[in-house]
Each structure stands twice: as C-alpha cells, then as structure tokens.
N, C-alpha and C positions, 0 to 999 in steps of 0.2 A: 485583869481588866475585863476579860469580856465575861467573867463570872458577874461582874456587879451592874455591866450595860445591856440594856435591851437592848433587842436587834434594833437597826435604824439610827439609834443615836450617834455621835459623834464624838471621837475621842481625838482632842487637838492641842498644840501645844510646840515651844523649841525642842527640837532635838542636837543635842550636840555631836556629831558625826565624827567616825574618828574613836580610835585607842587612846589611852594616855596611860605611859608608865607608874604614875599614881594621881591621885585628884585632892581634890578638885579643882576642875569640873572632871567628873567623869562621863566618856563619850561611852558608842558604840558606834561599832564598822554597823554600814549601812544594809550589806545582807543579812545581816547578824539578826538588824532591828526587823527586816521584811520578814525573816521565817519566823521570829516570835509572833509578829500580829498577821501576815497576810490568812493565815488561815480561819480567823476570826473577824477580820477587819480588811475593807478596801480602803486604800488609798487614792481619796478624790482631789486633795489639794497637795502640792508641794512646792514650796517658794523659797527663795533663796532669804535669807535675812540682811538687807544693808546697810543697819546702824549698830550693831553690836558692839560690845565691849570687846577692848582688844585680845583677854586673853578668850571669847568665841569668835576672831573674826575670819571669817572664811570658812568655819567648820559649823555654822548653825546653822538651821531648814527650821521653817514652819511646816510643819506638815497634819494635815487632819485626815482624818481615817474616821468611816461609818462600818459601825457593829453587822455584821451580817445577818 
C-alpha cells in the first residue's frame, strides 16, 4: 500500500483483529498489523466497531492510517 499512496493520504477501512484457524474472515493480531504499516503509515484514528455482524463482533476497529 504505501507503494501506490502518496504521502498524506489516508488508508482507512475495518480491520478484523484476531487469528482465526481458518477463514473466513481472516484477522490479524494487532501488532502484527502495527509492524506492517506503522513504518509507512501513522495511525490517527482508531474506533471500536458497535453494529457488526456477529461473526466480527468484538474483534472489528475502524482504524485510518496517513501515508507518511
């Protein structure tokens, strides 16, 4: 992703938090997802999700992240 984003833009969207022994949905543990983007991307928003579908409930973030 940060190959195709200018700096500044914003890359935003649910994240499904969390392993899962197979999917779908397929998660990621949450440091997992920080060392793929923090060094390309800051994370300025992070919100809990409270109308999901039961099989994301409790394990979704919105979270938006800007390009560095």
């Amino acid at each position: 992703m940060a190959q195709l984003l200018a700096p500044g833009v914003r890359l935003a969207g649910f994240y499904f938090i969390g392993t899962t022994p197979k999917g779908p949905p397929f998660g990621i543990e949450r440091d997992e997802l920080d060392v793929l983007l923090t060094s390309n991307f800051e994370l300025i928003e992070d919100r809990e999700v409270s109308d999901s579908i039961p099989v994301f409930a409790g394990r979704e973030r919105w979270l938006t992240w800007r390009r560095r």
